[in-house]
C-alpha positions as CSV (number, residue, x, y, z in Angstrom):
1,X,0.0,0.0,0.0
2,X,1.4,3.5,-0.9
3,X,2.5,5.8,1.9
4,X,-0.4,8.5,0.8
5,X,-3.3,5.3,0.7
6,X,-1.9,4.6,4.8
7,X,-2.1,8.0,5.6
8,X,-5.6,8.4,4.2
9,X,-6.5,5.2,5.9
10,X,-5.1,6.2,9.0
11,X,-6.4,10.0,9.5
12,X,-10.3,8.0,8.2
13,X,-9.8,5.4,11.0
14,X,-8.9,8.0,14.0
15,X,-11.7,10.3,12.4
16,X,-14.5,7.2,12.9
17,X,-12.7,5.9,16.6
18,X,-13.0,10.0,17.5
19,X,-16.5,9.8,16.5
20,X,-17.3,6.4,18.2
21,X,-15.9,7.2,21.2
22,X,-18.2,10.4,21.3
23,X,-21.4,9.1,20.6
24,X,-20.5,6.3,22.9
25,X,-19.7,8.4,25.9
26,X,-22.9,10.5,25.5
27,X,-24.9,7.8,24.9
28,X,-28.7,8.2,24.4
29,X,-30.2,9.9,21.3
30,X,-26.3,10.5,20.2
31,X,-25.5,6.7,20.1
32,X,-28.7,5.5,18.6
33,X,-28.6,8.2,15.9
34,X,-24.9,6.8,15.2
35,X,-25.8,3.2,15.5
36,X,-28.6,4.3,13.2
37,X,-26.6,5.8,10.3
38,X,-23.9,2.9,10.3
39,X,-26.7,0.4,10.1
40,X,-28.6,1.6,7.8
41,X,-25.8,2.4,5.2
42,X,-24.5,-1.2,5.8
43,X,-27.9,-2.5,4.5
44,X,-27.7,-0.3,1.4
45,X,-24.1,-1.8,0.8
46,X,-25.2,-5.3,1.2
47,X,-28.7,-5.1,-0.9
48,X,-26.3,-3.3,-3.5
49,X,-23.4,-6.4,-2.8
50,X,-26.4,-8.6,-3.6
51,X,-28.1,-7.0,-6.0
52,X,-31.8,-6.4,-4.5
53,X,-34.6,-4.6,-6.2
54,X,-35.1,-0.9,-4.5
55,X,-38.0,-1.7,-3.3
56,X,-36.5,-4.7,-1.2
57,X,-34.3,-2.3,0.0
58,X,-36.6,0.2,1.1
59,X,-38.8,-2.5,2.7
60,X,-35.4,-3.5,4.6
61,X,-34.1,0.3,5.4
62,X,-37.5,0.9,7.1
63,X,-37.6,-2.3,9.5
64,X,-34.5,-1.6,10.5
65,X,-35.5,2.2,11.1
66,X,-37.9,0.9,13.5
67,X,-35.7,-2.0,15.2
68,X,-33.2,0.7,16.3
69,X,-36.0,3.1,17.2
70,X,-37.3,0.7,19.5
71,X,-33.9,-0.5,21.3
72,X,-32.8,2.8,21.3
73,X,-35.2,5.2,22.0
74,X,-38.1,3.3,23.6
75,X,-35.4,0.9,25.9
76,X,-36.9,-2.1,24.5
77,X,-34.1,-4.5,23.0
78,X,-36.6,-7.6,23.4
79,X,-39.1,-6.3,21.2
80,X,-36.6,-4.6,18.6
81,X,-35.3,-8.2,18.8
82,X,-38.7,-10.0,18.2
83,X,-39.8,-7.3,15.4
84,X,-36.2,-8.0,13.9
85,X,-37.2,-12.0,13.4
86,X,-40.5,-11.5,12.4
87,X,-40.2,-8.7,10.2
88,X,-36.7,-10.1,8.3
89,X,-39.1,-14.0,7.9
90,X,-41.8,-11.9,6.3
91,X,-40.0,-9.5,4.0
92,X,-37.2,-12.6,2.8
93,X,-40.8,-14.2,2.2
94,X,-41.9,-11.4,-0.3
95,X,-38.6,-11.6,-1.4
96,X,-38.6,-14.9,-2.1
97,X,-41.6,-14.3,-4.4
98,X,-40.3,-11.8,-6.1
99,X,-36.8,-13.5,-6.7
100,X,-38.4,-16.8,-7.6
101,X,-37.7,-18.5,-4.1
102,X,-34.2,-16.8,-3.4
103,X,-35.1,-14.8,-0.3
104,X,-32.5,-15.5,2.0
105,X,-30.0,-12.2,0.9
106,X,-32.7,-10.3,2.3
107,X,-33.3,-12.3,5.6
108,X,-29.1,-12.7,6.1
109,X,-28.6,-8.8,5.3
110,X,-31.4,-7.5,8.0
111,X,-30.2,-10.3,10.6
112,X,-26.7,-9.1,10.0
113,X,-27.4,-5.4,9.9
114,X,-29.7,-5.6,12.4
115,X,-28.4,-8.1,15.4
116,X,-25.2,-6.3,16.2
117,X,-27.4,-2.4,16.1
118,X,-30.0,-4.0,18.9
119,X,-26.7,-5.7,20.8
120,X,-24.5,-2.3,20.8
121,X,-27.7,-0.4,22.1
122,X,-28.7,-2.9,24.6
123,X,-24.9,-3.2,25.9
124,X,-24.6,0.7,25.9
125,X,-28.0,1.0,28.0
126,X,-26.2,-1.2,31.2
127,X,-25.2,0.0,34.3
128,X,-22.0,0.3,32.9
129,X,-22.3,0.3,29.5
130,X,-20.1,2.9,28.6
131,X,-17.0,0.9,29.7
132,X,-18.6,-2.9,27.9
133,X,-19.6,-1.7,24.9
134,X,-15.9,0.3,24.3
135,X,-14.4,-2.7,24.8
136,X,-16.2,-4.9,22.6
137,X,-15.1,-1.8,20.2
138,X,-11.4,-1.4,21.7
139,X,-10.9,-5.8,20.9
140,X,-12.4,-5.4,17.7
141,X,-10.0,-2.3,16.6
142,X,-6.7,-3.7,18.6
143,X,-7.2,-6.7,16.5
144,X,-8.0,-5.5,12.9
145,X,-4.6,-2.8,13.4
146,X,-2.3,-5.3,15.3
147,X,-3.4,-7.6,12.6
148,X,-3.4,-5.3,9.9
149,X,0.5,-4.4,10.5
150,X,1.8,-7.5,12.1
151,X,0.7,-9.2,8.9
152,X,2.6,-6.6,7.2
153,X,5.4,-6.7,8.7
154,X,5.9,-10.7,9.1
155,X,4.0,-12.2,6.5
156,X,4.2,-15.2,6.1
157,X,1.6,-18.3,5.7
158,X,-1.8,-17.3,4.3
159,X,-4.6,-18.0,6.4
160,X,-7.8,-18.1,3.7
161,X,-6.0,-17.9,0.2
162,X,-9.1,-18.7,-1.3
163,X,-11.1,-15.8,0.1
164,X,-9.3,-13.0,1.4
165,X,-5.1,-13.8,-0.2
166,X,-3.6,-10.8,1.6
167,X,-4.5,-12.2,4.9
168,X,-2.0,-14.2,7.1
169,X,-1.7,-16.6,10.3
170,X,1.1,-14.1,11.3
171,X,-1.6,-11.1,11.2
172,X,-4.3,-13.4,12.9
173,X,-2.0,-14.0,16.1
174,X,-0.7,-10.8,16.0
175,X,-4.3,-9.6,16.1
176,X,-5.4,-11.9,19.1
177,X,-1.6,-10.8,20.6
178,X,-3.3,-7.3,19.8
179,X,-7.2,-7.5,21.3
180,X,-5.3,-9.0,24.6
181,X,-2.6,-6.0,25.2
182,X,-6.5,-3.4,24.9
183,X,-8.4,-5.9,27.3
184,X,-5.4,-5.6,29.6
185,X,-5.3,-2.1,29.2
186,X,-9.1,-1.6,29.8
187,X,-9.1,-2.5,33.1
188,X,-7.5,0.6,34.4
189,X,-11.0,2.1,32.9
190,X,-12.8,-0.3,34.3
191,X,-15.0,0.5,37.4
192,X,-15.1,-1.8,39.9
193,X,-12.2,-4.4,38.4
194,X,-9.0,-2.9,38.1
195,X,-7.1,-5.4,39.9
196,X,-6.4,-9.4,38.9
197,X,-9.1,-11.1,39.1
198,X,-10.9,-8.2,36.8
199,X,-8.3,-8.2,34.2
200,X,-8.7,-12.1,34.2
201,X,-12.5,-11.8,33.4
202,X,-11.8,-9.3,30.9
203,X,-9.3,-11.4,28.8
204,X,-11.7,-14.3,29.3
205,X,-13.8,-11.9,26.9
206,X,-11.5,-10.5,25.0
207,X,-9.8,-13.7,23.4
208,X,-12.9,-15.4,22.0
209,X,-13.6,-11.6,20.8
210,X,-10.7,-11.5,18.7
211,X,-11.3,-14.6,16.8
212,X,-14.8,-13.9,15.9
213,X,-13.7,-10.6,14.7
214,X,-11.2,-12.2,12.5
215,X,-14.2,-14.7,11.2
216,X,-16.4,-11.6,10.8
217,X,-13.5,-10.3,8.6
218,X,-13.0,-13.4,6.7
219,X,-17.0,-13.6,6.2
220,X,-17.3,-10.2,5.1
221,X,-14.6,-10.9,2.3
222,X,-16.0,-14.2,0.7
223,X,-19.2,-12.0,0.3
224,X,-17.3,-10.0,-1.5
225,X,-15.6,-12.1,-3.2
226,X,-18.8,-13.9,-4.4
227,X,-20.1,-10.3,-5.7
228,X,-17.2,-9.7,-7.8
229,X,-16.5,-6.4,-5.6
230,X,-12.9,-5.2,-4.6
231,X,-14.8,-2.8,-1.4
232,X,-18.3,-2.6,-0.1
233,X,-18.6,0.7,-0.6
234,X,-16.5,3.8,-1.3
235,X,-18.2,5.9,1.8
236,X,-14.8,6.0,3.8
237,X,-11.4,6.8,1.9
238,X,-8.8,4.4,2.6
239,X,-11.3,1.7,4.0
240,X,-14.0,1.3,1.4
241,X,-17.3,0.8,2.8
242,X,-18.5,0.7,6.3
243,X,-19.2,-3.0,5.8
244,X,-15.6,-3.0,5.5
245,X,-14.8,-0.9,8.2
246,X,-17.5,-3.2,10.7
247,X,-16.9,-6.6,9.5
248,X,-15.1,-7.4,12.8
249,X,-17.5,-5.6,15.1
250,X,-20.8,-7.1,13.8
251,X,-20.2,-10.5,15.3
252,X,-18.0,-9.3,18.0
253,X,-21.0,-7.0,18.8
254,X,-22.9,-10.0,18.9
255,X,-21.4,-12.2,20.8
256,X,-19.7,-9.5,23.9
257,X,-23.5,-8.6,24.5
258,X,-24.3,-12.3,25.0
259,X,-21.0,-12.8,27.1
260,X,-22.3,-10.0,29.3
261,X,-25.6,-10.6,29.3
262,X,-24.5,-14.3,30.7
263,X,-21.5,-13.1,33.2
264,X,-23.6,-9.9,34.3
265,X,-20.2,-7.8,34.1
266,X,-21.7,-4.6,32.5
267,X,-23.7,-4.3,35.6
């Protein structure tokens, strides 16, 4: 990669973590409305990836409208959850129908859009939120740039030459090496556990984080693949899409509200 394409990928990525951050720390109608925007252009990439009528699209943009409006605004993740299931079955029904029985791009791009937008808002809405839900999003970003430049810098092996060829075992460890060194580091943040057992708990998290971030990644690059497309999108210089940008975070998202939810350590 050139030295001008890093730079502009690097000033885009501490432009989005300044913005996270943000929203995150206010919380409320500034999170949702940021949760909001990301998912909703993530749908538009992936009916676009998949090549889905407008109207399925606009059918898709409005559910999820309301799913987020519901988590975020009226505090009700179950419901968001439940109008999420029901609302994807019966639109990738109509899809179906209108894509002669091929309606499961529409039911996998709300479920996928839509899951990790009523886990980030649910997470965020915790006692403490705040601190959870930035370090689901402090493992997904220590993984993705300790594996971005230890896989630059080592090389080596490739770990899925057949869907993503620039990516290496050396970048995944160094990744995992990477989401550990933040967990670590987030318990000085953390209220409450900022001592050994704590930190323990944390990396507990943090590990199983990383790898499903790296699968997320992998995922979100055989779709692409499968399309034909070199980016998602072209939304965020250096980094394409925002489906690029989130591929890690929507199953991390995912699965560190469920650890949470199980453990009750958000509060």
């Amino acid at each position: 990669m050139a030295a001008s394409q890093l730079q502009q990928r690097v000033v885009t990525g501490v432009v989005l973590v300044i913005a996270a951050v943000a929203a995150l720390w206010f919380g409320g109608y500034p999170f949702a409305a940021l949760v909001a925007a990301a998912v909703l252009v993530m749908f538009t990439e992936w009916t676009a990836m998949h090549r889905l009528p407008l109207l399925l699209r606009r059918m898709g943009l409005a559910l999820l409208a309301i799913v987020v409006w519901i988590a975020a605004i009226l505090g009700q993740p179950n419901e968001a959850l439940m109008l999420l299931g029901g609302g994807a079955g019966l639109i990738g029904l109509f899809a179906g129908r209108m894509r002669r029985g091929d309606g499961r791009p529409m039911v996998l791009g709300l479920l996928y859009c839509g899951l990790p937008a009523v886990a980030l808002v649910w997470l965020r809405a915790a006692p403490w939120g705040f601190h959870a839900t930035l370090f689901v999003m402090a493992v997904v970003w220590g993984a993705d740039i300790f594996a971005y430049f230890t896989g630059r810098a080592v090389g080596g092996p490739k770990l899925a030459p057949g869907i993503s060829p620039n990516k290496t075992w050396s970048g995944a460890l160094g990744g995992l090496a990477g989401s550990l060194a933040v967990a670590g580091g987030m318990c000085l943040l953390w209220p409450g556990y900022a001592n050994l057992e704590g930190a323990g708990r944390l990396l507990v998290i943090a590990a199983p984080l990383a790898v499903v971030s790296i699968l997320g990644d992998l995922y979100e690059s055989a779709l692409k693949r499968r399309a034909g497309v070199k980016d998602s999108g072209s939304i965020l210089p250096g980094h394409g899409g925002v489906m690029d940008r989130l591929d890690g975070l929507v199953p991390a998202a995912v699965a560190g509200a469920a650890a949470f939810a199980a453990t009750g350590w958000a509060g």
